[in-house]
C-alpha positions as CSV (number, residue, x, y, z in Angstrom):
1,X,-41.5,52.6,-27.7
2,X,-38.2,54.8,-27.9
3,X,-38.3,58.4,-26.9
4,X,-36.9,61.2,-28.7
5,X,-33.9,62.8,-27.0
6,X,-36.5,66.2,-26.7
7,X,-38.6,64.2,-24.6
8,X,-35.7,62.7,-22.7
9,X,-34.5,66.5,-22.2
10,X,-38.2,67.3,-20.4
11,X,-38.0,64.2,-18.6
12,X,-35.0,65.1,-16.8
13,X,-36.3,68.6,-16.2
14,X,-39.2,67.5,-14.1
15,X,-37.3,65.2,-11.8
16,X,-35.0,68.1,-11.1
17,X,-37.7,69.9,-10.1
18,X,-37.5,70.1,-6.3
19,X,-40.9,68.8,-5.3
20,X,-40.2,66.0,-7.3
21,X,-36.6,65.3,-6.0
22,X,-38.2,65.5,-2.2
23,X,-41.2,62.8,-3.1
24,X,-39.0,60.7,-4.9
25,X,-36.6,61.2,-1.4
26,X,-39.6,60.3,0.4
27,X,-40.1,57.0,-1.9
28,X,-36.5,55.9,-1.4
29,X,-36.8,55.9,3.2
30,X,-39.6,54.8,2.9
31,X,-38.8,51.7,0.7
32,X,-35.8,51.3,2.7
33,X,-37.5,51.1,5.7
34,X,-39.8,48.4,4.3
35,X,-37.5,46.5,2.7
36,X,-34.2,47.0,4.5
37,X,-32.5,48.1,1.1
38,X,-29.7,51.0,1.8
39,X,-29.7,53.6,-1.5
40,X,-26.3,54.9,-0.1
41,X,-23.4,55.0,-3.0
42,X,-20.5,53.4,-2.1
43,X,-17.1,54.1,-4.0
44,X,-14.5,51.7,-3.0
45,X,-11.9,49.6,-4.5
46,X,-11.9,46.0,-3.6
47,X,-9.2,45.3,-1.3
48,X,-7.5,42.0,-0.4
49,X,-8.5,40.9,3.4
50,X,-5.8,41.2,5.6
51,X,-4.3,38.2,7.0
52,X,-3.1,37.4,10.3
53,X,0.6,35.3,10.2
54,X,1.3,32.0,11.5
55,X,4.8,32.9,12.6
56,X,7.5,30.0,14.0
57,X,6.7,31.3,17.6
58,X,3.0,30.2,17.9
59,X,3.8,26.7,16.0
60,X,3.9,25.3,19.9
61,X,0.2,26.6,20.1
62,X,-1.4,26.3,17.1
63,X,-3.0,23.7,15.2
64,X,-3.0,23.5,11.4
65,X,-6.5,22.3,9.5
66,X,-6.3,20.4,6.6
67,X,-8.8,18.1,4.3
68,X,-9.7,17.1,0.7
69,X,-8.1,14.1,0.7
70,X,-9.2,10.2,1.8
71,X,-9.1,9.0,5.0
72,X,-5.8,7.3,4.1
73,X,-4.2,10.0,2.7
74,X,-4.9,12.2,5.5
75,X,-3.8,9.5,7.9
76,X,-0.4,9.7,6.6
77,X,-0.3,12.8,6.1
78,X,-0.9,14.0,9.5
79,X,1.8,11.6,10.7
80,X,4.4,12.9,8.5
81,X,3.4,16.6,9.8
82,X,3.5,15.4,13.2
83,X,7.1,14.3,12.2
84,X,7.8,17.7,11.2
85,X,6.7,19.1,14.9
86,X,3.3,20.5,13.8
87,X,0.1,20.3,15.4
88,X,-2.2,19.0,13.1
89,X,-6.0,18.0,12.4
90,X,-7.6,16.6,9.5
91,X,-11.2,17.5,8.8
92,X,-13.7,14.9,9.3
93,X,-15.4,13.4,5.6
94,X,-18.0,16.1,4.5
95,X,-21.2,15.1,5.3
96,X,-24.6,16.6,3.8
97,X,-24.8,18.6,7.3
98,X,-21.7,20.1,5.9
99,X,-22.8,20.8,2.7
100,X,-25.9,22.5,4.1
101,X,-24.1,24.9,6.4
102,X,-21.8,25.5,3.1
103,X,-24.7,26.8,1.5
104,X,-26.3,28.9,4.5
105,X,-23.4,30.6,5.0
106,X,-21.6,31.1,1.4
107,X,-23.0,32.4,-1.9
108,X,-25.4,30.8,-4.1
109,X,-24.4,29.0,-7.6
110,X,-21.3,27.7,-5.9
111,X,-20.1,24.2,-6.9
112,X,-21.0,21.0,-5.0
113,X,-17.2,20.8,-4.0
114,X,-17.2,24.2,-2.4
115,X,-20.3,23.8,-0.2
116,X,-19.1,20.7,1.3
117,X,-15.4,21.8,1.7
118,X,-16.5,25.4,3.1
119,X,-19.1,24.2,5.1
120,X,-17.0,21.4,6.8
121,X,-14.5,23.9,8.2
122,X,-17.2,25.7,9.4
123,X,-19.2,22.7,11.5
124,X,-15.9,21.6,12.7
125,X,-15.4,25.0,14.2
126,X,-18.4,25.2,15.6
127,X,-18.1,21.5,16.9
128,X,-15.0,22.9,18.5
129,X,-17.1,25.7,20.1
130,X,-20.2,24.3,21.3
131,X,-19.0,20.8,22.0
132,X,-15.3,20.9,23.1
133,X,-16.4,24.7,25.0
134,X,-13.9,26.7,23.2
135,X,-14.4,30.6,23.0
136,X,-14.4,31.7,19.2
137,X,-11.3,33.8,20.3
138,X,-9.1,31.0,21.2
139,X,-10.5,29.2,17.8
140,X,-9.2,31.8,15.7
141,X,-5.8,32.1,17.9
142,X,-5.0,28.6,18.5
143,X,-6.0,27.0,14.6
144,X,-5.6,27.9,10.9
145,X,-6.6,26.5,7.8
146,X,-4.2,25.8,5.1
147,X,-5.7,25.0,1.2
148,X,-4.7,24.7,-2.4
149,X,-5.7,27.4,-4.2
150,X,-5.5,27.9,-8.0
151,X,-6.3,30.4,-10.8
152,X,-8.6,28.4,-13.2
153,X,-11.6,29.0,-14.8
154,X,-13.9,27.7,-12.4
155,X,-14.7,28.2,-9.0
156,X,-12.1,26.8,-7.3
157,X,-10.4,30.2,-8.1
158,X,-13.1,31.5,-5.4
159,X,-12.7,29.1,-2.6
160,X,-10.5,31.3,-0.4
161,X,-13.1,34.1,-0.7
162,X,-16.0,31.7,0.1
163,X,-14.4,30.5,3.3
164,X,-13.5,33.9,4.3
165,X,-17.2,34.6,4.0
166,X,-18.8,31.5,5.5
167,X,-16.2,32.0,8.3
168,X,-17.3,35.5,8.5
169,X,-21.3,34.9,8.3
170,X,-21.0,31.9,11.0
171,X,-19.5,34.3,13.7
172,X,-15.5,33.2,12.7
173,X,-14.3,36.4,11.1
174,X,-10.1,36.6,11.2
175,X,-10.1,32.7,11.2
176,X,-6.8,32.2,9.2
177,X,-7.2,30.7,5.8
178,X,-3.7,30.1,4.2
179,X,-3.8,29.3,0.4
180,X,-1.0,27.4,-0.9
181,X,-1.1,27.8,-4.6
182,X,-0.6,25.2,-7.5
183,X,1.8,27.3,-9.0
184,X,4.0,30.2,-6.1
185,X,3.5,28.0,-2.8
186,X,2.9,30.0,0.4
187,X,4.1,33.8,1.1
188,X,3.8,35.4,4.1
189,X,6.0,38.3,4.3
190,X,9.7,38.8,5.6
191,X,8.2,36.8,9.3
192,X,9.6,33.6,9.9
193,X,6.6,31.7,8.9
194,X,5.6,29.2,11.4
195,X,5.0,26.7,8.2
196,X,8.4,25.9,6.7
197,X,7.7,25.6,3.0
198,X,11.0,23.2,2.5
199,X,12.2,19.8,1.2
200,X,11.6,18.0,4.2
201,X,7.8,19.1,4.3
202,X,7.3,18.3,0.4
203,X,9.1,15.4,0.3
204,X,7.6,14.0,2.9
205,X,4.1,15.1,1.6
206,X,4.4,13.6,-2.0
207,X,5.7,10.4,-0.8
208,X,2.6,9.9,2.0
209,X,0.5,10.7,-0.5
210,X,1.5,8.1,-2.8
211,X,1.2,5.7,-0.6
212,X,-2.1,6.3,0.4
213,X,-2.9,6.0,-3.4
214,X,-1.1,2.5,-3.4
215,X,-3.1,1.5,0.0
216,X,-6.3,3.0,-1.8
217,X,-5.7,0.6,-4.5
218,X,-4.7,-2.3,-2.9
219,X,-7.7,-2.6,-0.3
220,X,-10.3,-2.0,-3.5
221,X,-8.2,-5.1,-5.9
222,X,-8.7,-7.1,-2.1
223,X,-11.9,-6.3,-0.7
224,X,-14.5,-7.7,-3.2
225,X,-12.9,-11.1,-3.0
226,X,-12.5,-11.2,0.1
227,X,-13.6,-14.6,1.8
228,X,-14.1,-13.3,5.3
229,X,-16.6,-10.0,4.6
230,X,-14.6,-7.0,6.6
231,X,-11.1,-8.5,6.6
232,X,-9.7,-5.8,4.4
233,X,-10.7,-2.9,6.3
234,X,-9.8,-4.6,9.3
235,X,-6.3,-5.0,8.5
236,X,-5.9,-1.7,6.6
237,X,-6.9,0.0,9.8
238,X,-3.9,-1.4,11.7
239,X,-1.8,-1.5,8.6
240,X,-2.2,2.5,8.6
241,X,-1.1,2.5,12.4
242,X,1.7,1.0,12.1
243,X,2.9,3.1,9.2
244,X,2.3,6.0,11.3
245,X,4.5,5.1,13.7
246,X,6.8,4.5,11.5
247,X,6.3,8.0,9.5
248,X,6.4,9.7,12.6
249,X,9.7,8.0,13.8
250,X,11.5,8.7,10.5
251,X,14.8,11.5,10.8
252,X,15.2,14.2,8.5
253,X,18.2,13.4,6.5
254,X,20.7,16.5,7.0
255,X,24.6,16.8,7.2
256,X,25.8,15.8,11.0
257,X,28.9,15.0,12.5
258,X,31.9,17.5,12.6
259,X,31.4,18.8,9.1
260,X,28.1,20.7,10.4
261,X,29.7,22.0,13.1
262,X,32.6,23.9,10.6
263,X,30.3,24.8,7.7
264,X,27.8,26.3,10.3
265,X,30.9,28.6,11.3
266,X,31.5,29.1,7.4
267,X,28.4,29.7,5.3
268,X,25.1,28.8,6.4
269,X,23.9,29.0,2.7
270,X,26.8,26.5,1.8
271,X,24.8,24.3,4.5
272,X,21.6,24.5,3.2
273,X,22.5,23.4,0.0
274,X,24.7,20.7,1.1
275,X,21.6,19.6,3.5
276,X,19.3,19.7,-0.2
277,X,21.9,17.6,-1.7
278,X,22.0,15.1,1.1
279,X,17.9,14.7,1.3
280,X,17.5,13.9,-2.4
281,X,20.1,11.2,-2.2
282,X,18.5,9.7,0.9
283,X,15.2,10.5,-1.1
284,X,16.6,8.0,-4.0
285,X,18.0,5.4,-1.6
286,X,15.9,5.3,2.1
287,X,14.4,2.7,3.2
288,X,12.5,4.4,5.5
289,X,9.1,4.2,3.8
290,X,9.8,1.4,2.0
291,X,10.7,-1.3,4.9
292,X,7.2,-0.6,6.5
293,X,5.6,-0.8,3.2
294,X,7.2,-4.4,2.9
295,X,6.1,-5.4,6.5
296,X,2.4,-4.1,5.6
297,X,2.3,-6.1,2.6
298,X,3.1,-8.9,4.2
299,X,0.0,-8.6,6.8
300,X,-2.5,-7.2,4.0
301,X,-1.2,-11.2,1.6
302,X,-2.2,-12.6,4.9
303,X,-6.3,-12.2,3.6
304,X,-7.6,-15.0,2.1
305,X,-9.4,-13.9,-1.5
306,X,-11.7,-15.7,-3.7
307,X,-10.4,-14.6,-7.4
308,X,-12.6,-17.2,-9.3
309,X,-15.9,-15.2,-9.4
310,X,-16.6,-12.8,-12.2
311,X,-16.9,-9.3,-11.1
312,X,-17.4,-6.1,-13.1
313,X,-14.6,-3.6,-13.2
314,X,-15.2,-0.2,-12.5
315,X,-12.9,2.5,-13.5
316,X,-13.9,6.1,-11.6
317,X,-12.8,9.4,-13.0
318,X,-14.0,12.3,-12.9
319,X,-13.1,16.2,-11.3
320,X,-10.6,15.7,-8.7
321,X,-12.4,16.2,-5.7
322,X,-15.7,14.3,-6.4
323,X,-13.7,11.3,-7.5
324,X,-11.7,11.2,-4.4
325,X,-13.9,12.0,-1.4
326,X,-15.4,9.3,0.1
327,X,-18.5,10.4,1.6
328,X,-22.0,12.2,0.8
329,X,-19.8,14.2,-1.8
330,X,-20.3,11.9,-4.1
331,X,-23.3,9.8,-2.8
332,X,-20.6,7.1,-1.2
333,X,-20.3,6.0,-4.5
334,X,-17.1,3.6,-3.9
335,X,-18.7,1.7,-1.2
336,X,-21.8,1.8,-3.0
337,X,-19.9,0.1,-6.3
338,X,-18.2,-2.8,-4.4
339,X,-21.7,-3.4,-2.1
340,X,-23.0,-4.4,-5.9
341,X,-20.5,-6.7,-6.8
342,X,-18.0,-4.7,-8.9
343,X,-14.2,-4.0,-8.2
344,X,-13.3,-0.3,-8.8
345,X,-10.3,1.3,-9.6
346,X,-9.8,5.1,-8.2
347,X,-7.7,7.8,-9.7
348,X,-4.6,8.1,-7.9
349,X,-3.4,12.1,-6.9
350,X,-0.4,11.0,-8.8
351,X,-1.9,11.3,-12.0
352,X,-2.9,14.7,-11.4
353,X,0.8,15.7,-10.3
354,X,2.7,14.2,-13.2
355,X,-0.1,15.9,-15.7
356,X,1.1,19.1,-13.4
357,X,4.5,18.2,-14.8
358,X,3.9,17.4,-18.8
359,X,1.6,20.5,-18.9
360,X,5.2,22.3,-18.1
361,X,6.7,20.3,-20.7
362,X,4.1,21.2,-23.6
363,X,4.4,24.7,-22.7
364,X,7.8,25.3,-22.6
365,X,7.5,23.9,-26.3
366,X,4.6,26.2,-27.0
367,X,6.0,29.4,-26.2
368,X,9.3,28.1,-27.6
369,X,8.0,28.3,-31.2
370,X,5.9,31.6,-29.8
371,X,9.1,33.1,-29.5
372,X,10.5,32.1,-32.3
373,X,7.4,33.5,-34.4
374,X,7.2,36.0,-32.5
375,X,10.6,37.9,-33.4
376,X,10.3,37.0,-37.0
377,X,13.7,34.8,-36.4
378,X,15.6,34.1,-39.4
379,X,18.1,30.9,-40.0
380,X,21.4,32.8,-40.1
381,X,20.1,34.2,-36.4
382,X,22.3,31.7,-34.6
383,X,22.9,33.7,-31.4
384,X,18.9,34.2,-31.0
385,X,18.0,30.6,-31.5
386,X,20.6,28.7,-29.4
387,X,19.3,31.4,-26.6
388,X,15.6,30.0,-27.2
389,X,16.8,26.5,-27.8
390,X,18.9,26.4,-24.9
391,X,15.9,28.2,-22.6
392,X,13.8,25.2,-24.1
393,X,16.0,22.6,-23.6
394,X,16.9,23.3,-19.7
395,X,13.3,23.9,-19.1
396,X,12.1,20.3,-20.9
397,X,15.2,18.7,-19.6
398,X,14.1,19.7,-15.4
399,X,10.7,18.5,-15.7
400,X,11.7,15.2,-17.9
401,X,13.9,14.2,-14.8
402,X,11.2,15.1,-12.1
403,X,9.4,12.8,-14.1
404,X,11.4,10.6,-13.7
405,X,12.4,10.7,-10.1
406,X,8.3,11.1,-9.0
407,X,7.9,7.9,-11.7
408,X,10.7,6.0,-9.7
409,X,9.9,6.4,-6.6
410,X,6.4,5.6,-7.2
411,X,7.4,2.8,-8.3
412,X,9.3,1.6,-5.5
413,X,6.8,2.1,-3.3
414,X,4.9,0.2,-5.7
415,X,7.5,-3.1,-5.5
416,X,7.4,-2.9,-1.9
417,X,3.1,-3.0,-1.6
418,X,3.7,-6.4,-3.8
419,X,3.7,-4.8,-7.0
420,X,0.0,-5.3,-8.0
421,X,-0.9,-2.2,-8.1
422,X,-1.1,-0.1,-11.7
423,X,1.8,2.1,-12.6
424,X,1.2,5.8,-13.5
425,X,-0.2,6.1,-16.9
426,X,1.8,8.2,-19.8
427,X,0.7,11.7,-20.0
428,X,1.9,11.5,-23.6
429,X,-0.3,8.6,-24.6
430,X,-3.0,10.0,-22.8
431,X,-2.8,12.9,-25.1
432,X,-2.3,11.0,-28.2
433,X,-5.4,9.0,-27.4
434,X,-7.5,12.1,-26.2
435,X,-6.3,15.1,-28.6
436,X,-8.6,13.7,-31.5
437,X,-11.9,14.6,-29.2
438,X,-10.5,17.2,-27.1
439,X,-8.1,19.7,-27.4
440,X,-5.4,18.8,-25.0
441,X,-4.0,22.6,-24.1
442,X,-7.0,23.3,-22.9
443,X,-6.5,23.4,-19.1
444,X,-8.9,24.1,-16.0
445,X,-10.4,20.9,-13.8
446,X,-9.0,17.6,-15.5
447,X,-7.8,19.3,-18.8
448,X,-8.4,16.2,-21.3
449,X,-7.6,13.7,-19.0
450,X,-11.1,12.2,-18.6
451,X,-11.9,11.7,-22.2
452,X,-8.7,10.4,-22.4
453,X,-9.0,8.0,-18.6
454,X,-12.6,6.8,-20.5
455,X,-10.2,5.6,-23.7
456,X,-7.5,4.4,-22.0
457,X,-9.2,1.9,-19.7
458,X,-11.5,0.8,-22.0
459,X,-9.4,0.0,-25.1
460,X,-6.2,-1.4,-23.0
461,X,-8.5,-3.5,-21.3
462,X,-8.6,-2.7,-18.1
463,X,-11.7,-2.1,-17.1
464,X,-15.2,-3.1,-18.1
465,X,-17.2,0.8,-17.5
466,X,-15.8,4.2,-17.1
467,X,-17.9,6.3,-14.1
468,X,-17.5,10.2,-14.1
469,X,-17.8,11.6,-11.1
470,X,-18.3,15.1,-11.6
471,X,-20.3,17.9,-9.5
472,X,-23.8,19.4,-10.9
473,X,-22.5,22.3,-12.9
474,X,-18.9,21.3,-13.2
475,X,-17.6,23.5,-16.3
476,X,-14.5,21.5,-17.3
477,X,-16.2,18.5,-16.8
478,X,-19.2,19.3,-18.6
479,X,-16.7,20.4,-21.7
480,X,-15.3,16.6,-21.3
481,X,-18.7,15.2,-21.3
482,X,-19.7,16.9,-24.6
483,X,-16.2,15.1,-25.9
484,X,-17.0,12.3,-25.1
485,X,-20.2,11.6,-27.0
486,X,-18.1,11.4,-30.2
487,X,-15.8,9.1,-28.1
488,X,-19.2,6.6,-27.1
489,X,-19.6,6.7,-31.2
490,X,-15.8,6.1,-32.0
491,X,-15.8,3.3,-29.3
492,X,-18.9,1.0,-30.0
493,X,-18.4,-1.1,-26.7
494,X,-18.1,1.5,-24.6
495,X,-19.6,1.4,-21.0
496,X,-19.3,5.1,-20.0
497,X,-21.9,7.3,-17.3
498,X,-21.7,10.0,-16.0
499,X,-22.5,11.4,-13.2
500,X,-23.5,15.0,-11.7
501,X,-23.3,15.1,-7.8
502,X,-24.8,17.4,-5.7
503,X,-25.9,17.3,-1.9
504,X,-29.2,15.5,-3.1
505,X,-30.1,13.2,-5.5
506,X,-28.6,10.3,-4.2
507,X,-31.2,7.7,-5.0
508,X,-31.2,8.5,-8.5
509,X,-27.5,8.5,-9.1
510,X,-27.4,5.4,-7.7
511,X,-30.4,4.4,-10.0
512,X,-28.8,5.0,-12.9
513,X,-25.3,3.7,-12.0
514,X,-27.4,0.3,-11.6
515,X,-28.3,0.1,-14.4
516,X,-25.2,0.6,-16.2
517,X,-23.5,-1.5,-13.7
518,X,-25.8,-4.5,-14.9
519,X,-24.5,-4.0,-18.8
520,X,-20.7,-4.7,-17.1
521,X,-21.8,-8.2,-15.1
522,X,-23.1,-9.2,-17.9
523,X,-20.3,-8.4,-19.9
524,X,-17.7,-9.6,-17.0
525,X,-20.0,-12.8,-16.9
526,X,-19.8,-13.7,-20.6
527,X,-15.7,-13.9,-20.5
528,X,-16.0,-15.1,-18.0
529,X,-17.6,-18.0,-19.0
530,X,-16.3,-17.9,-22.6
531,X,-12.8,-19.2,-20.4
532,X,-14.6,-21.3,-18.9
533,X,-16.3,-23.2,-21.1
534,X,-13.6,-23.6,-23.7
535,X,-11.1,-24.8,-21.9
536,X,-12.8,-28.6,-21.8
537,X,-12.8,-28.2,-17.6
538,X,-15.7,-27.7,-15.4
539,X,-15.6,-24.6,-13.0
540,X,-15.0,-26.9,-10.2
541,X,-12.2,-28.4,-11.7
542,X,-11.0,-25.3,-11.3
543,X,-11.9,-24.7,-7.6
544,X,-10.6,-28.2,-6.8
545,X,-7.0,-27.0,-8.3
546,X,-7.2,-23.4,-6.2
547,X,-8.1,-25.4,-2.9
548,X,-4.8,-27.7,-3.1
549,X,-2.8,-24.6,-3.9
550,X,-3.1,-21.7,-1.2
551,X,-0.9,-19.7,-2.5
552,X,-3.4,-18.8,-5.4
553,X,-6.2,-17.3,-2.4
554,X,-3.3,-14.4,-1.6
555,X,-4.0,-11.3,-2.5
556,X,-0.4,-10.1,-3.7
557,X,0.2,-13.5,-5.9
558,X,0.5,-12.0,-9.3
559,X,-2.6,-12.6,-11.4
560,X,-1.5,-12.3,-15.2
561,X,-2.4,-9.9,-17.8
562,X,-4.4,-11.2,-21.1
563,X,-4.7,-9.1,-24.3
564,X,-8.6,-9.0,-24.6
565,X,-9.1,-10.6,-21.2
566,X,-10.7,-7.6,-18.6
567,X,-12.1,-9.0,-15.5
568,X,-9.9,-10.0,-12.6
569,X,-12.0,-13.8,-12.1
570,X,-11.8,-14.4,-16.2
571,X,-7.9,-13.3,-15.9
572,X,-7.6,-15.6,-12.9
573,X,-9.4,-18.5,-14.7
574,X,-7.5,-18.6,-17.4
575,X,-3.9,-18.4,-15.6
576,X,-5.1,-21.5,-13.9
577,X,-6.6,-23.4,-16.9
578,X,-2.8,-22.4,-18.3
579,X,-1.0,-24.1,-15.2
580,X,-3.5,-27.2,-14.8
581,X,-2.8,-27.8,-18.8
582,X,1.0,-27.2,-18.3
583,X,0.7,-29.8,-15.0
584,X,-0.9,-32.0,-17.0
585,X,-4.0,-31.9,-15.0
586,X,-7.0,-33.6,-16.2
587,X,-10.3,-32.9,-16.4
588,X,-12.1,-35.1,-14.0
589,X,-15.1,-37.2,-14.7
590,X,-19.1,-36.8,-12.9
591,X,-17.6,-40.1,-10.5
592,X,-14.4,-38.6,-9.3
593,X,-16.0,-35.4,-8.4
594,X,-18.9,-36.9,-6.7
595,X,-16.3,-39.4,-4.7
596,X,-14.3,-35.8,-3.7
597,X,-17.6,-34.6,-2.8
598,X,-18.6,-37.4,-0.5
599,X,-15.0,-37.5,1.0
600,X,-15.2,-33.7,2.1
């Protein structure tokens, strides 16, 4: 029931009264001394925490933290860093331990991704104290953490304030955090930072991480037809050694000779830009990554494979960190695939970087015609608009040729791994194909890229279900996964699921993934046998054929691609129904197979 504003007026008079302001005094320490609840105002602005440097004189001393990526990846990466003269560390795989401590120590309703990141750091530091007997002092003086850091919608905006707060709650406070943003890089004042932002350190970063993608990809296309069960991991193991050393023994590209010497004398900014000029060309023309590639490829076609067998293929999307991880993040869910018969297909990082790039493309076309709106430009205005149109134009014309070059040099890394590996997609089709269901300038997470990933794969062909990966309360994903119930109904053949991790619940994910998984084999088995069966051979004319030609059982011989035709065995079967035919290979008859039989 409201109160009139007279009875508000006596109200106010009676708890002014000062009886009644010293019992309701006595109310308020008493409560606080019951509850531990302070009643004290505070009037304070928030104010950024301040950061401690990692300056060029404690890079001897000082290790720098870094995870988020596969095991692969971070293999790679630390190599190239180690290259660079760094000390460096990758963080073990979050674990579920991890994920707990994440949530003791940070705030509640966080994401899935930021308990398990945050509370990684934070077990690894207290690994380092309680196991390796290193004071909390020395921690914080001898390692930092560096992480991206955006400004989107979700919480990945927070995750430099959680891990200043777990690190503060678990006894860490002043442990360095550095944030490298998606869009700025790192800034640290007018020190010489001990991190040197330059082209050497992204250069080499870009190109290690895309060839942990192509490694990623080859090992999954191998290992479930493998004929000797651990082969593949076997050989990737010393396959990533070797390309280690031979990361780590790579020279930076850089003027030498007697021209250094008289342009250091001249102009040291002259240098610098001559030294730029001289690492993109070696960028465009080294063999340095691409010579080790070649040897690895050669030991990884040394595994014999088993391609006649139909298998389900799984294509995983998803938010970027839960479909990368490979651990309890996301309920081991790539191991988890290929231990139930289906080959998987993972999102390379290099999506995500060239979708970086077109969203710089879209919006420098955006805000062109923005501007052009925007001061009412009329058609004799010739001046004004070859100013906007030549803005536009430079702007569209830099990212179209980092495009290009990231494209290109994928690619080459590509040829040397054998070239089985898929190319990066078009971020133009992919908006073509996803703009229908989802607006594609929306941004924050994966943007439209997974109702577009969930088209893509299935309509091309490529694979036979799309899995989401996505954390429990995800709000980009959970955007794309109301989109893409009007794709399921667009798209009547569509496998799609998915699904929301968390640090529980792994049983029943990997319920549910069962049972879509057993829609694809049956749907992998049927072409399968449809190729079979109409060719007029028997499957073991076809196994006959593949034993007296061994170059079919390695894993870089180049399987064709079929308009219609998904699966890797129904692909395989019908390249070698193709080569028996053109052979002139017949089929052979109940005796001749049982006479083959009893020879063997």
């Amino acid at each position: 029931m409201a109160t009139s504003p007279e009875h508000r007026t006596q109200l106010l008079k009676v708890i002014q009264q000062p009886e009644v302001q010293q019992l309701l005094d006595e109310a308020r320490e008493r409560f606080s001394a019951e509850e531990g609840v302070s009643f004290q105002s505070i009037n304070m602005q928030f104010q950024r925490p301040v950061e401690h440097d990692f300056t060029a004189d404690q890079r001897p001393r000082t290790t720098m933290l870094f995870g988020g990526f596969t095991f692969r990846h971070e293999y790679l990466i630390t190599s190239h860093f180690q290259r660079l003269g760094y000390n460096v560390a990758p963080l073990p795989t979050p674990n579920t331990d991890a994920f707990q401590k994440g949530k003791e120590y940070g705030n509640n309703g966080q994401c899935n991704p930021t308990y398990f990141t945050v509370g990684n750091l934070v077990q690894y530091l207290e690994w380092l104290r309680d196991e390796q007997g290193m004071s909390t002092e020395d921690i914080i003086d001898r390692y930092f953490f560096i992480t991206a850091g955006a400004c989107g919608p979700c919480r990945f905006g927070m995750y430099e304030a959680e891990y200043r707060l777990a690190l503060r709650n678990s006894g860490f406070d002043g442990f360095r955090v550095m944030l490298f943003q998606q869009k700025g890089g790192l800034k640290q004042g007018d020190v010489k930072a001990g991190l040197e932002m330059n082209a050497d350190f992204f250069m080499g970063l870009v190109t290690t991480i895309n060839m942990g993608d192509l490694l990623n990809e080859l090992s999954n296309q191998i290992r479930p037809y493998e004929t000797v069960p651990g082969e593949t991991d076997r050989v990737l193991a010393e396959a990533l050694h070797f390309l280690g050393e031979a990361i780590k023994q790579i020279p930076p590209a850089q003027v030498t000779g007697p021209l250094r010497s008289i342009m250091e004398r001249r102009s040291a900014d002259a240098l610098d830009k001559l030294d730029l000029v001289v690492k993109f060309v070696d960028l465009l023309t080294t063999e340095d990554f691409t010579a080790p590639l070649r040897e690895v490829a050669r030991r990884m076609n040394e595994i014999e494979v088993d391609r006649l067998q139909p298998k389900p293929v799984v294509k995983v999307t998803g938010e970027f960190w839960a479909q990368t991880t490979e651990g309890d993040g996301n309920f081991n869910m790539f191991r988890f695939l290929q231990a139930e018969g289906a080959e998987i297909i993972t999102e390379p990082i290099a999506t995500w970087i060239t979708y970086l790039m077109w969203q710089e493309k879209i919006k420098a076309a955006d805000r062109r015609r923005l501007d052009e709106a925007e001061g009412e430009l009329k058609w004799w205005d010739v001046k004004r608009r070859w100013e906007l149109d030549s803005k536009y134009y430079k702007k569209r014309a830099a990212m179209a040729f980092a495009d290009k070059v990231y494209r290109r040099e994928y690619d080459r890394l590509r040829d040397a791994l054998g070239g089985t590996t898929h190319a990066i997609v078009d971020m133009f089709e992919m908006e073509r194909l996803a703009h229908e269901f989802y607006h594609t300038r929306s941004e924050g997470g994966e943007g439209h890229l997974e109702v577009a990933k969930n088209i893509y794969y299935t309509v091309k062909g490529i694979a036979h279900m799309v899995l989401s990966l996505k954390p429990f309360g995800c709000m980009p994903s959970t955007q794309s996964d109301g989109a893409q119930s009007a794709v399921i109904n667009h798209f009547k053949d569509m496998i799609y699921l998915p699904i929301e991790t968390s640090g529980e619940g792994e049983i029943n994910a990997h319920s549910r993934v069962q049972m879509a998984l057993g829609e694809a084999k049956a749907k992998a088995k049927l072409e399968f046998a449809a190729i079979v069966e109409g060719s007029g051979y028997e499957l073991e004319d076809l196994r006959a054929y593949q034993r007296r030609h061994p170059e079919l059982n390695r894993p870089l011989y180049h399987v064709p691609e079929y308009e219609g035709v998904v699966g890797t065995g129904a692909r395989f079967a019908r390249h070698l129904i193709e080569r028996m035919k053109a052979e002139g290979v017949r089929p052979r008859g109940p005796a001749q197979r049982e006479a083959e039989l009893a020879a063997e």
